[in-house]
VMD Tcl script that builds the backbone (N, CA, C; Angstrom):
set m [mol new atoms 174]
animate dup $m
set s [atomselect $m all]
$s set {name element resname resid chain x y z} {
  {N N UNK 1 A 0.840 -1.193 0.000}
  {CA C UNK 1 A 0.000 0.000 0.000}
  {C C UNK 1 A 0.878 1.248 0.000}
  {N N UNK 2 A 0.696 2.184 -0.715}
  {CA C UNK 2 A 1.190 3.398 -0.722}
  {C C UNK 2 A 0.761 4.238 0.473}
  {N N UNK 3 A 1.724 5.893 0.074}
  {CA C UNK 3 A 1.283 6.703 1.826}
  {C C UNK 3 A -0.302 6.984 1.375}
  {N N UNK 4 A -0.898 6.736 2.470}
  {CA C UNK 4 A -2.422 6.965 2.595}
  {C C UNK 4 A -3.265 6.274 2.106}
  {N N UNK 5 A -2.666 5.277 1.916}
  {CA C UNK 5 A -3.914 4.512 1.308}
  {C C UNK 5 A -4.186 3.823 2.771}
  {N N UNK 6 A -5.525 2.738 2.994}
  {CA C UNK 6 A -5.923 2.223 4.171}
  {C C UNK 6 A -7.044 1.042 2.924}
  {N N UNK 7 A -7.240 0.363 4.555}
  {CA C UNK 7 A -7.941 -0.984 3.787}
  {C C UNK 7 A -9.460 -0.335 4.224}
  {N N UNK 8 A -10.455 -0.448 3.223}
  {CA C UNK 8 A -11.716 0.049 3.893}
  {C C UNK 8 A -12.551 -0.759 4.860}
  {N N UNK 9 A -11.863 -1.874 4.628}
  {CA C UNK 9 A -12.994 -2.732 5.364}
  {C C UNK 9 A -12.634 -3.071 7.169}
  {N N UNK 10 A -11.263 -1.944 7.310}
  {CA C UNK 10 A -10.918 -1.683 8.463}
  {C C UNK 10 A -11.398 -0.366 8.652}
  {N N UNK 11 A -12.328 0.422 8.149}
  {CA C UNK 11 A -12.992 1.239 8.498}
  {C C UNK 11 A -14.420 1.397 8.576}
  {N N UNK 12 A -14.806 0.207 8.613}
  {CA C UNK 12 A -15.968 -0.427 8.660}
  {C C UNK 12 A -16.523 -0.893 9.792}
  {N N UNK 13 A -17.227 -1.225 10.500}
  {CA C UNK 13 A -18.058 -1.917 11.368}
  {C C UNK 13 A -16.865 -1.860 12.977}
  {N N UNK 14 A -16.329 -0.778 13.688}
  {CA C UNK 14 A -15.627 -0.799 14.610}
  {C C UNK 14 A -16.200 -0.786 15.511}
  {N N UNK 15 A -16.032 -1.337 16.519}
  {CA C UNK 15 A -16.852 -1.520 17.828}
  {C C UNK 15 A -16.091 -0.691 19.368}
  {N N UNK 16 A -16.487 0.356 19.540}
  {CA C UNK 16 A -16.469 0.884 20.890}
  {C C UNK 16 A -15.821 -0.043 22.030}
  {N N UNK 17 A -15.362 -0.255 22.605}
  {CA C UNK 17 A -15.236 -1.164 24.411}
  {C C UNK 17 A -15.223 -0.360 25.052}
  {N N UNK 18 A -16.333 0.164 25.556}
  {CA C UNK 18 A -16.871 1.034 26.556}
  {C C UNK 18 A -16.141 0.318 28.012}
  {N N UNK 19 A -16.164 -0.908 27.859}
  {CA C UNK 19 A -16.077 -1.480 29.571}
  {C C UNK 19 A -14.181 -1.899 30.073}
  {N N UNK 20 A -13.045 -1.220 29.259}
  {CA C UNK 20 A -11.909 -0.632 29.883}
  {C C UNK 20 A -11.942 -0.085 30.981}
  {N N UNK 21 A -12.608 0.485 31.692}
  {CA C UNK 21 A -12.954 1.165 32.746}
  {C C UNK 21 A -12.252 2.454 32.769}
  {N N UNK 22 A -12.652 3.176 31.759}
  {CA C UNK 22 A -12.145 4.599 31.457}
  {C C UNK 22 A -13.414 5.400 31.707}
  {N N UNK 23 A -13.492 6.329 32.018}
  {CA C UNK 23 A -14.324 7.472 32.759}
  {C C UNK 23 A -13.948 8.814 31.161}
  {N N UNK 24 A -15.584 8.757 31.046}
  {CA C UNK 24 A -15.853 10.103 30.535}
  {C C UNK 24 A -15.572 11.271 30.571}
  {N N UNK 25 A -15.535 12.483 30.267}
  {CA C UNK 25 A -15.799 13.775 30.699}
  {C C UNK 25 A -16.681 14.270 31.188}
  {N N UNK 26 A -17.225 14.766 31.899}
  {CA C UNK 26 A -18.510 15.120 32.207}
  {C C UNK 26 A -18.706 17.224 32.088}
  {N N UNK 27 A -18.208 17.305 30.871}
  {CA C UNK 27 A -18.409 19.007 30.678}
  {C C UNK 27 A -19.075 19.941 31.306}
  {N N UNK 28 A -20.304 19.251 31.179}
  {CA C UNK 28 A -21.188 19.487 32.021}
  {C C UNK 28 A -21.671 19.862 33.526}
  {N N UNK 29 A -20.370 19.079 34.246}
  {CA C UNK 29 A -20.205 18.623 35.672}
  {C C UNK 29 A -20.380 20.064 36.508}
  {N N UNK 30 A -19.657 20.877 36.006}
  {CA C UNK 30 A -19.356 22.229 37.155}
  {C C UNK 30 A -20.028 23.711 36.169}
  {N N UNK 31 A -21.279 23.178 35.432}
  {CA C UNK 31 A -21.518 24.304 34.704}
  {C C UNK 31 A -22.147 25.569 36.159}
  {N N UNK 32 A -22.320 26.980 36.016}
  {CA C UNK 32 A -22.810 28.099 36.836}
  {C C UNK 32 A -23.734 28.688 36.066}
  {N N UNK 33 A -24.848 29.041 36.414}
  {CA C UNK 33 A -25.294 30.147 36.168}
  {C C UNK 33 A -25.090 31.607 37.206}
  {N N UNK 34 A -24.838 33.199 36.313}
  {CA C UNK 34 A -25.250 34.169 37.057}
  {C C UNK 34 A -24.468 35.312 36.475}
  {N N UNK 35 A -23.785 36.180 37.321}
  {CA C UNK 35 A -23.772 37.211 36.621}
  {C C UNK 35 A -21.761 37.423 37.700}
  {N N UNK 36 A -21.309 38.011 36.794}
  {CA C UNK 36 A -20.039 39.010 37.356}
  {C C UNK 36 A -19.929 40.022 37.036}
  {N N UNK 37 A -19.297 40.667 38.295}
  {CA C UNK 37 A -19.320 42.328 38.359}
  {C C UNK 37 A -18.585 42.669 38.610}
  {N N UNK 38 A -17.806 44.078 38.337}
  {CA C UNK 38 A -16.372 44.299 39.053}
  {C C UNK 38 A -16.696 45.773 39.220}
  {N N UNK 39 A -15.674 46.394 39.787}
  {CA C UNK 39 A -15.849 48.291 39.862}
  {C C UNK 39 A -14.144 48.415 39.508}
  {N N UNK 40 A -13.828 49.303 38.850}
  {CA C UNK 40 A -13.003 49.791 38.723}
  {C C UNK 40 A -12.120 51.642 38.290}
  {N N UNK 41 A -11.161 52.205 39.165}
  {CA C UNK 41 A -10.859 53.280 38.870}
  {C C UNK 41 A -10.482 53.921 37.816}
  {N N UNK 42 A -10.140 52.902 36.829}
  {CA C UNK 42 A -9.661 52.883 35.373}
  {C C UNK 42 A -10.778 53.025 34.723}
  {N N UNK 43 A -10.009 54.023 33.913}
  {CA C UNK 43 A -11.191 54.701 32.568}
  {C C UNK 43 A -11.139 53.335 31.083}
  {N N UNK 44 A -11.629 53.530 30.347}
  {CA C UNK 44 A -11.975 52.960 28.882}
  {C C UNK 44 A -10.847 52.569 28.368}
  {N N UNK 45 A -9.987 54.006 28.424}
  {CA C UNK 45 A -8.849 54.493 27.841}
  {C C UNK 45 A -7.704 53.816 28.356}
  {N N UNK 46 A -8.003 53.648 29.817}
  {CA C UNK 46 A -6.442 53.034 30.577}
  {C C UNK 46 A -6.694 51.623 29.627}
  {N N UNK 47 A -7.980 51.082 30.241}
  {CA C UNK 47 A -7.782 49.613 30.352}
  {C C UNK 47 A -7.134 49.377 28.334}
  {N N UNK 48 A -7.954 50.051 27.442}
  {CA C UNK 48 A -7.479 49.781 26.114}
  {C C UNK 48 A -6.047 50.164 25.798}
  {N N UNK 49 A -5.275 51.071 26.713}
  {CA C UNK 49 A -4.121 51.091 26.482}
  {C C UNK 49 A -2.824 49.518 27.127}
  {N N UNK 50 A -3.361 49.533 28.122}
  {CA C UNK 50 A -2.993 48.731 29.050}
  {C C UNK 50 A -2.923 47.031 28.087}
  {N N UNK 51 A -4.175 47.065 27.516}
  {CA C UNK 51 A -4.476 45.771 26.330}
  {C C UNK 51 A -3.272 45.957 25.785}
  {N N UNK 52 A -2.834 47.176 24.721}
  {CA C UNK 52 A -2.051 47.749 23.424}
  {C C UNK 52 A -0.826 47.020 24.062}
  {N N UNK 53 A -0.666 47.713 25.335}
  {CA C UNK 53 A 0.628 47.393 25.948}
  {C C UNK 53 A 0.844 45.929 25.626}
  {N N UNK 54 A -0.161 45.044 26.576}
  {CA C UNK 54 A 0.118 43.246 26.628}
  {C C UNK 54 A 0.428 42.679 25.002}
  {N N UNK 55 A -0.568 43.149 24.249}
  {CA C UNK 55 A -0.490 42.738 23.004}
  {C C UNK 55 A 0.930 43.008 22.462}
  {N N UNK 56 A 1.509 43.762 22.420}
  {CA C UNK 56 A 2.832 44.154 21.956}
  {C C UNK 56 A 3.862 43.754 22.772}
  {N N UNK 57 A 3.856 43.788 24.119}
  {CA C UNK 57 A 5.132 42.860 24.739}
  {C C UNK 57 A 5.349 41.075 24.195}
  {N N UNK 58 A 3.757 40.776 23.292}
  {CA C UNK 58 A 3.314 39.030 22.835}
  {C C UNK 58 A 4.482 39.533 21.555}
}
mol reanalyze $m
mol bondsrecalc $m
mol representation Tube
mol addrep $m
């Protein structure tokens, strides 16, 4: 077989084994609902400069 070729009939009918005893993700697990809030002394201007800054030290 050349690069990339594959046999199809090994891509055919594959069966899962769920029972390895491997554990899922559960994404779901620690979802929140609600709200965040902050206050801050910084104007519009700081915080978008302050961005300019980080972006350019990257």
């Amino acid at each position: 077989m050349g690069f990339g070729s594959y046999d199809e009939s090994e891509q055919q009918n594959q069966e899962i084994d769920d029972d390895d005893g491997s554990e899922g993700v559960a994404v779901h697990e620690n979802d929140h609902e609600g709200e965040v809030s902050f206050e801050t002394d910084a104007s519009t201007d700081d915080l978008v400069d302050q961005l300019a800054e980080i972006k350019d030290d990257e």
